[in-house]
C-alpha positions, 0 to 999 in steps of 0.5 A: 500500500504505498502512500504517495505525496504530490507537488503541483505550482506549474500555474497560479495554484500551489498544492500538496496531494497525498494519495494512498492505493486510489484514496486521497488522503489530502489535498489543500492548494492556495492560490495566487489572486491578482487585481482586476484586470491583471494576469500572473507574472511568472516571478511573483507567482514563484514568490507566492508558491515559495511563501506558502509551499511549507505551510501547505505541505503541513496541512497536507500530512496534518489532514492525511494524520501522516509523518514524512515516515509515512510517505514511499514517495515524492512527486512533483510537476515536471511540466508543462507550465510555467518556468518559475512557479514550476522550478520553485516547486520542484526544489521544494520536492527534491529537497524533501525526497532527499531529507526522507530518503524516498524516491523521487518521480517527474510528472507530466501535469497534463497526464496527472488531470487524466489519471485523477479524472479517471480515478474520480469518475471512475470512466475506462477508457474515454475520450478525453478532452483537456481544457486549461489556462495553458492547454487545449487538447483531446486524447485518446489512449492507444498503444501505451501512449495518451494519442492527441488527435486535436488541440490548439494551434495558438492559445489555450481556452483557458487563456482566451476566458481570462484575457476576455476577463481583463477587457471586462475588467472581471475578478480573478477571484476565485478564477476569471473563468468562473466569473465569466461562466456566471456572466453568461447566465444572465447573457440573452443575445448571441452575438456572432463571433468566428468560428475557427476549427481547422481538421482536428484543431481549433483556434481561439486568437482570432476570435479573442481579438474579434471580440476585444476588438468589438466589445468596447464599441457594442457596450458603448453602443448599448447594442449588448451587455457585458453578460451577451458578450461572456454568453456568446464567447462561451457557446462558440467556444465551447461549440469547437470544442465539442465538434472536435471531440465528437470526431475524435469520438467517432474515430475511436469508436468511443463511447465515453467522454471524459472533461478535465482541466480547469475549464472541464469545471464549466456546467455549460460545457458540461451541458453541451458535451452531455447533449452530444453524447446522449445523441451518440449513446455514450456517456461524460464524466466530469469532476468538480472544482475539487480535481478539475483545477490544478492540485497536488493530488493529481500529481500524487496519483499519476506518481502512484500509478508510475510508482506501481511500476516501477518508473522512476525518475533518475535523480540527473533527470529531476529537472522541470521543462515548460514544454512537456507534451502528453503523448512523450510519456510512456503510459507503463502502467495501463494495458 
């Protein structure tokens, strides 16, 4: 029964996640919070990750009711994300492995919201699209690797949804996403906004600029409300996303679809894939804001599944890279 602890800061969230054979056991997370109107710079987010990483990791092992005697292994994000906040962890983790003489395993962030949706919801082998601040793509299990068979070609939509939020100067508190999902509920006009899927791919730039472009002059105008614009932005992009992950559907003969990412916590993209999967006959599996954003038990439980066989990270190879992609890993631990 190995018990398994988990440093995730590749963003604007710090947490620490012990996870023990699929329980998880804690998985406190602070997060950096900037004005109005602002983004997270790389070197403040560290600072702020650094500042509260000994406190968090305390909570974790006081809520688990663990000493470091406990613990079989430490996992920390490798990447993708970014360079500072990822690197401000990951000496915290190499550090601790070394003080209790455990092992020590690289993870690949993206892969960690996989194993955590699949552990949460409980779905074998769906169809996975992954929606984040930094990452848009969807996926499919083959042959020992996690396939991305479409994803974007600029900007994630997590990045698209909070730079909009800036131009409404929207909080970033709790996330600027979830205030934009709030606004788009009391939206009644649909405003036409570009629509961009290329193949299997999508992007998000060009409508991001038709609609900061746009926006200033319809408030001003009184020829919609800030709530239409978050309304309108939402179901275009969620529309893409949703046709990308029907092909990728119909490809693989799948019948389960699987949201993860920070973004996967949006009940109306819940909705809207629900809907194209009831037509389908399949079925979607969600997780709410407790594993959907970042958190170190994600990292902890993709670390298990690789500690289970035997994967390793040698100690030369304990480094964070901000381009890690998902379909690198080799995936040991599935048939």
């Amino acid at each position: 029964m190995p018990t398994v602890i988990g440093f995730e800061g590749s963003a604007n969230k710090i947490g620490i996640g012990i996870v023990r054979d699929g329980v998880v056991l804690s998985n406190p997370r602070h997060t950096y919070i900037t004005p109005p109107g602002q983004g997270f710079i790389p070197t403040d987010t560290a600072r702020h990750h650094q500042k509260y990483v000994l406190e968090i990791l305390r909570k974790a092992l006081d809520e688990a009711k663990l000493t470091s005697k406990d613990i079989d292994c430490v996992c920390y994000t490798k990447g993708p994300g970014m360079g500072a906040p990822l690197v401000s962890v990951a000496v915290v983790a190499r550090t601790v492995a070394q003080l209790w003489n455990v092992p020590i395993i690289g993870v690949n962030h993206c892969i960690g919201h996989i194993e955590m949706g699949r552990l949460v919801t409980g779905s074998d082998n769906p169809t996975v699209l992954y929606v984040s601040g930094g990452n848009t793509q969807v996926i499919a299990y083959s042959q020992k690797r996690y396939r991305i068979f479409g994803e974007t070609i600029d900007i994630a939509i997590g990045n698209c949804l909070d730079r909009f939020a800036r131009i409404l100067m929207l909080s970033n508190d709790p996330s600027p996403g979830y205030n934009i999902e709030q606004m788009a509920k009391k939206g009644k006009k649909l405003i036409d906004l570009p629509y961009s899927v290329k193949g299997m791919d999508v992007s998000f730039s060009g409508i991001l600029s038709y609609i900061e472009d746009c926006a200033h002059k319809m408030l001003k105008a009184n020829e919609c409300t800030p709530e239409d614009l978050c309304f309108s932005l939402q179901e275009t992009l969620f529309a893409m996303l949703v046709e990308i992950t029907e092909r990728a559907m119909a490809h693989c003969g799948s019948e389960e679809v699987l949201i993860v990412g920070g973004v996967g916590c949006n009940e109306r993209l819940q909705e809207m894939m629900a809907a194209m999967a009831e037509e389908r006959g399949a079925k979607v599996f969600a997780t709410d804001e407790r594993y959907c954003i970042d958190n170190g038990a994600m990292i902890a439980q993709a670390g298990w599944e690789m500690f289970r066989t035997g994967n390793i990270t040698p100690w030369e190879e304990t480094w964070c890279t901000q381009r890690y992609r998902t379909d690198e890993v080799e995936v040991t631990w599935r048939d």
